[in-house]
Structures are given as C-alpha cells and as structure tokens.
C-alpha positions in Angstrom: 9.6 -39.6 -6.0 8.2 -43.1 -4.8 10.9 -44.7 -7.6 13.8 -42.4 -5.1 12.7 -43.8 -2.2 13.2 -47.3 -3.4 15.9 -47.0 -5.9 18.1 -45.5 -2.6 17.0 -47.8 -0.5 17.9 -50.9 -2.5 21.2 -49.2 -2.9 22.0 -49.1 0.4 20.8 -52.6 1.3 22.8 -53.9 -1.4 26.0 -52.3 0.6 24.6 -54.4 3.9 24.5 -57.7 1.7 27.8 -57.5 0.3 29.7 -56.4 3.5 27.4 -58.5 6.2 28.5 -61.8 3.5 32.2 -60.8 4.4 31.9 -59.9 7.8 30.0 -62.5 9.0 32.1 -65.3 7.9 35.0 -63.5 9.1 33.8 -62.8 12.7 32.3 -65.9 12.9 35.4 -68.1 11.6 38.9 -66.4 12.4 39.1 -66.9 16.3 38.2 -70.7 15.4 40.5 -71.0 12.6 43.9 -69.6 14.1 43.1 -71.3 17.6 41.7 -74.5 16.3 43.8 -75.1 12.9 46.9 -72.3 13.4 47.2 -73.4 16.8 48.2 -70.0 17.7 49.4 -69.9 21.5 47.2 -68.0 24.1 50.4 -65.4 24.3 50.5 -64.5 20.6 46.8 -64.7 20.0 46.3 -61.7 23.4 49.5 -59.9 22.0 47.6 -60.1 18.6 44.4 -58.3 20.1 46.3 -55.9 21.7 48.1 -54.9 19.1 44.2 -54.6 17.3 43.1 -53.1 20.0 45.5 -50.2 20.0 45.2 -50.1 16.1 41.7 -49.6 16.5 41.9 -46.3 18.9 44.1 -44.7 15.9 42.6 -45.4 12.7 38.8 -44.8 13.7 38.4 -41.2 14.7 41.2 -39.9 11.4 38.7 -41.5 9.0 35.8 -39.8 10.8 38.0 -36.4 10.9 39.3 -37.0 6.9 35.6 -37.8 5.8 33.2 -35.3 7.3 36.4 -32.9 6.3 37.6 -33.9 3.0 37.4 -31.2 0.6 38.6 -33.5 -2.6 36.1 -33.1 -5.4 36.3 -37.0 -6.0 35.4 -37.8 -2.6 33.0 -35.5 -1.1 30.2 -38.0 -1.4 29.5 -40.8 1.3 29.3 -43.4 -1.5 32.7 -42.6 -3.5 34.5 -43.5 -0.1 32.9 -47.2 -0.4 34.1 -47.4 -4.4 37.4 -46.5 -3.1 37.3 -48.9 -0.1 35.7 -51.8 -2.1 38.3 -53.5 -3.7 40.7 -53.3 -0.3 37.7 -55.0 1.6 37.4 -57.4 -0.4 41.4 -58.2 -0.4 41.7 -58.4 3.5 38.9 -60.3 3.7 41.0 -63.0 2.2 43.9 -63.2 4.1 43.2 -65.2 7.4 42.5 -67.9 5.4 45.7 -68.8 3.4 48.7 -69.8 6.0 51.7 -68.5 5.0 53.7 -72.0 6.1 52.6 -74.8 7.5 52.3 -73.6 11.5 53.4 -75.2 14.3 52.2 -74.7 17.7 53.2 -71.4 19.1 54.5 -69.8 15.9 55.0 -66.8 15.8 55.0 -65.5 12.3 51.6 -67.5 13.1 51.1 -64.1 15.2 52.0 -62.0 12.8 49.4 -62.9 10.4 47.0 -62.8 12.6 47.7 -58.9 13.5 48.4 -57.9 9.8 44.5 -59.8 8.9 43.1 -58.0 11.8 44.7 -54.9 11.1 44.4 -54.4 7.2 40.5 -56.0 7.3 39.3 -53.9 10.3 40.9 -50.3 8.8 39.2 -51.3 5.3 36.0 -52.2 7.2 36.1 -49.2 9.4 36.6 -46.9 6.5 33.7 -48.4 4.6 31.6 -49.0 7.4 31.7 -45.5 8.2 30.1 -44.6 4.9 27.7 -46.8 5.4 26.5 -45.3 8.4 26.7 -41.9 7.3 24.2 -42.8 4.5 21.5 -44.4 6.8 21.3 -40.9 8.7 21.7 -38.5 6.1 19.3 -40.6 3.5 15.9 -40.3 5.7 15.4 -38.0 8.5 12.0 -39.3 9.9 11.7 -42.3 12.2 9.8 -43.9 9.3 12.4 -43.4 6.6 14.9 -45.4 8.8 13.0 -47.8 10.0 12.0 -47.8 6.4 16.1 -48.3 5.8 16.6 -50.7 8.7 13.8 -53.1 7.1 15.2 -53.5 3.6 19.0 -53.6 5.2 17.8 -56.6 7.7 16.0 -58.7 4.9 19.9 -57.8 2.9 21.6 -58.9 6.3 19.3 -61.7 6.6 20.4 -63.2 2.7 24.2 -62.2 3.4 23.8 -63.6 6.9 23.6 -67.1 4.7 27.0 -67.5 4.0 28.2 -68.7 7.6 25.8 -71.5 6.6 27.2 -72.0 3.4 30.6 -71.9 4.4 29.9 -74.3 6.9 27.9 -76.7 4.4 30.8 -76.3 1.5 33.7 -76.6 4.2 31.9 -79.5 6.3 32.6 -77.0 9.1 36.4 -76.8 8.5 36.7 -80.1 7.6 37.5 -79.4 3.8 39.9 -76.4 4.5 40.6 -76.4 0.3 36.4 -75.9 -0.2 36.5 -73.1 2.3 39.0 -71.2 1.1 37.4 -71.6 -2.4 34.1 -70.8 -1.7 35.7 -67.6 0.5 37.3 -66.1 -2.9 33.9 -66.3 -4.9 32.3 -64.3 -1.5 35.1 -61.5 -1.8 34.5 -61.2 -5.4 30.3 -60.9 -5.1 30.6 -58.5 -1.6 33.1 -56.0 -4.1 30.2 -56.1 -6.6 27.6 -55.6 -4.1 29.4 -52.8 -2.6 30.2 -51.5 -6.0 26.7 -51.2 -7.1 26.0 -48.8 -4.1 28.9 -46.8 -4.8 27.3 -46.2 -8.1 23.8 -45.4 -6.8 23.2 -44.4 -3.4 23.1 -40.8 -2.5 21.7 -38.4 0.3 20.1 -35.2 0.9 23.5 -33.2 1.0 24.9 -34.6 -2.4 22.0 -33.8 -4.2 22.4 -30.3 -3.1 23.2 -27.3 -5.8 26.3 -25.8 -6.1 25.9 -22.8 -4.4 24.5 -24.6 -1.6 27.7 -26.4 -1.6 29.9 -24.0 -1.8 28.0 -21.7 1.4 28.7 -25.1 3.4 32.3 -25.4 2.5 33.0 -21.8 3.3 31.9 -22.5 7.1 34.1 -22.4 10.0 36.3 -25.9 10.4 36.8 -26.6 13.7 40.2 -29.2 14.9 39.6 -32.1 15.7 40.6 -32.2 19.0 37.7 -29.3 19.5 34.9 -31.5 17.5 35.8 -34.6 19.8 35.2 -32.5 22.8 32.0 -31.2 21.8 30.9 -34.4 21.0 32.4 -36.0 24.4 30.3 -33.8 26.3 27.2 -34.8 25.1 25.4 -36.8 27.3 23.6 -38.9 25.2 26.2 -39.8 22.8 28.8 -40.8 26.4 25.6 -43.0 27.3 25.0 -44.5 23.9 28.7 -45.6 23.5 28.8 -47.2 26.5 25.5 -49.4 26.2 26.9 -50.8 22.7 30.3 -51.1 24.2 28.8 -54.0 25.7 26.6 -54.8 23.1 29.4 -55.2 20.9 31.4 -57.1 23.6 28.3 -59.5 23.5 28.5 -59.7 19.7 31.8 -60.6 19.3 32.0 -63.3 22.1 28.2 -65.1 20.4 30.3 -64.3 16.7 33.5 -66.0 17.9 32.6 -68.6 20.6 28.8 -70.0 19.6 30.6 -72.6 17.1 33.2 -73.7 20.1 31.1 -73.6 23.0 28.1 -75.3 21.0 30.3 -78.5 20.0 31.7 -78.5 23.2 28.4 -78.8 25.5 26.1 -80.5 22.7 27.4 -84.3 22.0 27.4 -85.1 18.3 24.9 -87.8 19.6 22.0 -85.0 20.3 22.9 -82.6 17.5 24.7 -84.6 14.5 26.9 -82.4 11.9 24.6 -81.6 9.5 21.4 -80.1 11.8 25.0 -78.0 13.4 25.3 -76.4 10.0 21.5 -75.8 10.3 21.3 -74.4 13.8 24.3 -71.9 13.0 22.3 -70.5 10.0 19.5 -70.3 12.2 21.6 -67.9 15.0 22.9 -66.0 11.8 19.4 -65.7 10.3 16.6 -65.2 12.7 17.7 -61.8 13.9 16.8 -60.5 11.0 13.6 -62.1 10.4 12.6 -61.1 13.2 12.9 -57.2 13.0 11.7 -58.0 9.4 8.5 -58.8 10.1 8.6 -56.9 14.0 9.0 -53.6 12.2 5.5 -52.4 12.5 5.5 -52.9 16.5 9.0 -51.1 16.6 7.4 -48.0 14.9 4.4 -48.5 17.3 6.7 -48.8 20.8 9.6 -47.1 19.9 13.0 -48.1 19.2 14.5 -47.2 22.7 11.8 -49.0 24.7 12.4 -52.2 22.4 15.8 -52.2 23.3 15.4 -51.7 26.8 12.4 -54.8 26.7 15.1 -57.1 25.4 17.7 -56.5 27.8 15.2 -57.5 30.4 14.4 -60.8 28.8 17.7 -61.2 28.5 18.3 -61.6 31.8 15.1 -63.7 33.0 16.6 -66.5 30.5 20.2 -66.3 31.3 19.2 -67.0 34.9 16.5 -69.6 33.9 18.9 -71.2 32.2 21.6 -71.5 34.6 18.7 -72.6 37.2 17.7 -75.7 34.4 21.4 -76.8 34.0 23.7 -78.0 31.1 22.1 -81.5 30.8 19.2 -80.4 28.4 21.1 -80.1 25.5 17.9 -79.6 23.4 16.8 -76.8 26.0 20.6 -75.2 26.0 20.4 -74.9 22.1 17.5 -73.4 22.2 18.5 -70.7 24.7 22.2 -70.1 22.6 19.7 -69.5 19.6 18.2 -66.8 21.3 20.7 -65.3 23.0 22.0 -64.8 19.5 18.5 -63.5 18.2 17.7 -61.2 20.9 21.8 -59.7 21.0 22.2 -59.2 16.8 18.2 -58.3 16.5 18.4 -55.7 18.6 21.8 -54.2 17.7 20.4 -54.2 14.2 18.2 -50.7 16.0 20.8 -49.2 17.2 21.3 -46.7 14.0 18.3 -45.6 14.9 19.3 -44.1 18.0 22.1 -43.1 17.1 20.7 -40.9 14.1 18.4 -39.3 17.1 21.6 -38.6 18.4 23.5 -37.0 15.4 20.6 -34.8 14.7 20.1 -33.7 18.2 23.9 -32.7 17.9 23.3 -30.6 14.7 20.7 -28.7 16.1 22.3 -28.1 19.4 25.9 -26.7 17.7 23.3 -25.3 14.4 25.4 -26.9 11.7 25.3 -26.7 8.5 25.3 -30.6 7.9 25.8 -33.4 10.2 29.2 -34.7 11.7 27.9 -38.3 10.8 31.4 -39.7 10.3 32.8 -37.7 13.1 30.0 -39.1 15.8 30.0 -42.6 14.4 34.1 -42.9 14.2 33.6 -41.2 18.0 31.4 -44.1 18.6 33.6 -46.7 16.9 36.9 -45.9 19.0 34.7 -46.7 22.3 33.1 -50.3 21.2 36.1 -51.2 18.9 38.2 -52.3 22.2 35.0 -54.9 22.4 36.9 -56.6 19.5 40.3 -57.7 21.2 38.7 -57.8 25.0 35.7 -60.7 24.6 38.0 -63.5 22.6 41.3 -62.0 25.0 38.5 -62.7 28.4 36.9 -65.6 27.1 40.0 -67.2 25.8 42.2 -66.6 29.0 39.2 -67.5 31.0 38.5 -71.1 29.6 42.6 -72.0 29.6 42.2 -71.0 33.1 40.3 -74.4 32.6 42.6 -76.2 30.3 41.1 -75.8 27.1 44.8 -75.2 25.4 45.1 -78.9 26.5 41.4 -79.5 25.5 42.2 -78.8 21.8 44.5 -80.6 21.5 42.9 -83.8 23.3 41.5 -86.0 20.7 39.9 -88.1 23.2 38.2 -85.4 24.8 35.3 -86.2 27.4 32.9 -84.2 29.5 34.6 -86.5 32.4 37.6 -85.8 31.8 37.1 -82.2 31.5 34.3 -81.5 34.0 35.2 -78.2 35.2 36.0 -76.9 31.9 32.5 -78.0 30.8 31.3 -76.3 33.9 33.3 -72.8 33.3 31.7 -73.0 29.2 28.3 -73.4 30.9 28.8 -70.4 33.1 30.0 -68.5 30.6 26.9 -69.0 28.3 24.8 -68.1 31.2 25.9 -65.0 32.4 27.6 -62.8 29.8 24.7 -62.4 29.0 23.2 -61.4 32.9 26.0 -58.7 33.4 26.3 -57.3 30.0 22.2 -56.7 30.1 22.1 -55.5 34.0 25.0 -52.9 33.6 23.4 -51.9 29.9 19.9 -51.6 31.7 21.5 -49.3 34.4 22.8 -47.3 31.2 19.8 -47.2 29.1 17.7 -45.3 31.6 19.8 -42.5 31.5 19.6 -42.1 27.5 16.8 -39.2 26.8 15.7 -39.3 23.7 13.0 -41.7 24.1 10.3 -40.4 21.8 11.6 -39.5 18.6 9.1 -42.2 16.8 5.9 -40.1 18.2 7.4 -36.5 16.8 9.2 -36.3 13.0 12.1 -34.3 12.8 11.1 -31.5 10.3 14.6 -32.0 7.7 13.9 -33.5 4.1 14.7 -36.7 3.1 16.2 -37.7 0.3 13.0 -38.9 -2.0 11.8 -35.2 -1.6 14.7 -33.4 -3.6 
C-alpha cells in the first residue's frame, strides 16, 4: 500500500514537471517576445487578448461538461485525457517562437500569430490542466494526502520551474534568438514524455473501481449543463473562491509577464550585471516552491486557509513599505520583486487544497455519486481565465500611457529622459500588489471552510484500494 501512495504520487508530480517546464517559459517569455522582438502594436496585441479572452469563456466549461460526462470507454480515466492532450501541448508550446516572416512594426499577420499561439496553447493546456486537477482531488481525500500531493508536485514545480533560467542562460536573455528556440524544442519533447509517463501511471479512487460499481455510477441521472453550472454558481464558497484567485491569477500573470521588463527597466545593468539577472529570475521562479517544500509541516499545523490569508496581509505591509523607501535602492527593490513573486506563486501553489474542500463539500451537499471535479475546476477556470488577457491588456495600456511604445524602441533610453515612465513602473510594482491583496482579504473572510486540516473527510484514498 505504502509502494501506491508513492508510485501515484510520483506520477502525478511527473505531470507538474513536464507541464510547469512548458508553461513557465511560455508565460514568462511570450508578452516579451512579441512586444520586444515582434514589435506587435499596442492595438493588435489588446485585440489579440480579447480575442483570448473570449476564447477562454467557450472552451473551458465544454471540457469540464465532455470530461466529467464522457461515456467513451477509452476516455473515462482522468489520465487517458493527458495521453491524448500530450502531444498537442507539446506542439503549441512551440509556436510563439518561430515568426512566420520577418515582422515589421504593426503587422498584423504579426497579430494573427499571436491569437492562433494563444488560442491553440491555452485550449491544449486547459484540457490537460483539467486532468491534472481532477487527479489531485480524486487521488487523496484527507488534508494529509494532498498536502502530501502538493509537496512532491512543488519540489517537481520547483525542478521544471528551472527552465526560465535555463532559457535565459542558453538564450543570453533573448540575445541568441537561434539558442532559444533550440533549447525550446528539446523542452516540448521532455514535458510530452513527462506527461506521458503520468498518462501511463497515475490513477484515482474511481478508476480503480469494479465494474459493477462502474456501471451503478453510469446508470445515474445526468443533469445539462446549464443545470450543473447553476448548482455550482450558487454555491457560496465556490462564487468566493473564484473570485479571490481571479486576482490571484491577475497577480500571476502581470509578475509572469512584466518581472523580466520592469526589472531591466528600474535596475541599471551597473547594480545587477546580465549574468546575476539570469540568477535572480531563477530565484523568483524557484523559491516559491522551496518554500512550501520545506513550510509544509506548518501548513498542516495552521491550516491552508489561514496561510493564505497571513500572506495577503504581508503582502500589503511590504508593497506599502516599499513605496515609502522609493525606487533608488535598487538592491532593496530586487529584493522586494523577489518576494512579491515568492509570496504570490507560493501561495497559489495551496489553492488546490481549498478548492478540493470545496468539491467535496459539493458532493456531499447534492449526494453524488462521484465528484464534478472537472465540472467545478472548468467553472473555476472560466472566471480567472479573463486574468490572462486583462493584466498584460492593463499593464500594457497603462505604461504607453507613459510612452513605453517609444521607450522600446529608444536605444538610448535613460531614467532622465523617461522619468515619469520610471515613476508609473515603480507604482505599478508597488501596488498591484496593495489592491489585489486588500480586495482578496475582504473576500477571504467570507470563505467557510476554514478547518478541514483539524477533521479528515471520512472517503478512501487511493493507496487504500
């Protein structure tokens, strides 16, 4: 039985490692490779997101529907849907970085591939990423058995999270476009095999279940969709939940997009030279996870929720302590960027935790047979997902507000000559992170299921079958 637990659970972190490789360098590299080398227009890159953004609010919630519904004897396990979606993850992961001509500014087939990368990558993702979710509640039921789950996926996150690193070492951040895109087709090839092994070799409580089991649960009523979102919609905790990492996600995606730009903008070469750069954005990919690594006995101890709630209040007390000190520490500014990015990603890494409170308080309430995992997470998904397009569209239109389009494109660029486009970048730093923590702090205290780390749920997990 002890072999299950771990034979599972290095299954499932092997799926965290192959897609937190991709995803990471994607996030972290395609806003600064179609603004900064593409030279996509502000107008095509915001039509681009809202094109994602609408994208998004279709494709999530039919993958939920088709995979908590399928009925297709080759699919009606969480891990054949990553097999299938492998190989296409692995493809779209590819295609930001090959130009298909040589852009000029403003171009709009330029546009184009941006909306067919995000689109193709984020539907692949999304239908892989659900899977992946599924199998972190429906694996363990106790608050051990995920934390258990969350500790093995971080120290995977925490070797996949390497590759921004090595991108930026291989590329010389961008400088050697021809290294990155090299080194980018070896990562596609070692996340398909790494998500391929799961496939293979991760299951959960309700595959291992006999066929008369099986066939009792297929037999029960199927509700429409548009009936399972509303039960779902109605649930208190889940509305709360989606909103909190609505703007965690927002927070995510502007440190995932913007801590390269803003970093090289406010911290001279002089004070941080390009190699320790390289260093310091492996260290705001890296320490997140070992932090809840090694903070994973204290979590048990205090409780996922009140962890969550600690960090958005320290959160706050440094974004303001910050912009009280100023932009001319550059030392003290790098600091606080690395942990706004440790305290954002380490926490988010929890959040399944929560949210499996949430899926099996929705089970018991409506007494079903087997959890709507897909269902609640591709519920989830379509209300964070807008997080995607809105922090670079924001952020973006914010800073040209500024003149960073002329910025860019300044060779001779000074903090003189810009100041109060310095100035916006510093304010920015300083207090996305103040609202997104206040509001999510206002949120958090209405969330009721505090506790579930002081009572275990009495459902089998997986190593007991």
């Amino acid at each position: 039985m002890e072999s299950n637990i771990y034979a599972s659970t290095l299954a499932y972190a092997s799926l965290t490692l192959g897609t937190t490789m991709i995803n990471r360098v994607f996030m972290f590299y395609y806003v600064k490779v179609f603004l900064n080398m593409y030279r996509i227009s502000e107008k095509w890159f915001r039509m681009a997101q809202i094109v994602f953004m609408f994208w998004n609010a279709f494709n999530d919630p039919l993958f939920g529907y088709c995979q908590d519904n399928v009925r297709s004897a080759c699919l009606r396990k969480r891990r054949h849907f990553i097999l299938l979606g492998a190989p296409f993850l692995a493809i779209s992961f590819l295609i930001p970085w090959f130009p298909w001509e040589v852009y000029k500014p403003g171009s709009v087939l330029c546009s184009v591939h941006l909306i067919v990368s995000l689109c193709f990558y984020d539907a692949v993702y999304t239908f892989v990423h659900l899977a992946h979710c599924c199998l972190f509640t429906e694996m363990f039921k106790s608050h051990e058995g995920r934390l258990r789950l969350v500790r093995y996926s971080q120290l995977a996150s925490l070797l996949g999270s390497t590759s921004v690193f090595a991108a930026s070492i291989i590329s010389e951040d961008l400088h050697n476009f021809v290294r990155f895109q090299k080194f980018n087709i070896a990562l596609a090839a070692v996340g398909f095999f790494c998500m391929y092994y799961t496939g293979r070799n991760c299951h959960t409580h309700y595959d291992l279940k006999t066929p008369k089991e099986t066939e009792h649960t297929n037999t029960e009523r199927e509700d429409s969709i548009c009936s399972l979102i509303w039960q779902l919609v109605t649930q208190k905790n889940l509305v709360v939940f989606i909103f909190v990492n609505f703007l965690q996600e927002f927070h995510r995606i502007y440190l995932a997009n913007f801590t390269a730009i803003l970093t090289e903008a406010l911290v001279p070469e002089d004070a941080l030279p390009l190699h320790f750069r390289s260093i310091f954005y492996g260290m705001a990919s890296s320490l997140p996870q070992v932090l809840v690594i090694f903070g994973t006995p204290l979590i048990a101890k205090l409780g996922t929720y009140y962890v969550i709630r600690y960090t958005f209040c320290l959160q706050i007390i440094t974004s303001l302590t910050m912009f009280y000190i100023g932009k001319q520490k550059p030392w003290i500014l790098l600091g606080f960027i690395l942990f706004d990015n440790i305290a954002t990603f380490g926490s988010h890494s929890l959040y399944n935790v929560c949210l499996s409170d949430v899926i099996d308080a929705d089970m018991r309430a409506n007494n079903r047979k087997r959890p709507l995992s897909s269902m609640i997470y591709a519920t989830l998904t379509v209300g964070i997902k807008p997080a995607f397009s809105i922090a670079p569209m924001l952020v973006v239109g914010y800073l040209n507000s500024y003149s960073y389009e002329q910025f860019k494109l300044d060779k001779m660029a000074s903090m003189h000559k810009y100041t109060d486009l310095y100035g916006a970048m510093f304010s920015t730093i300083c207090w996305i992170p103040v609202v997104t923590a206040t509001l999510q702090i206002v949120l958090w205290s209405r969330f009721t299921l505090r506790n579930t780390h002081r009572a275990a749920i009495a459902l089998p997990n997986v190593s007991e079958q």
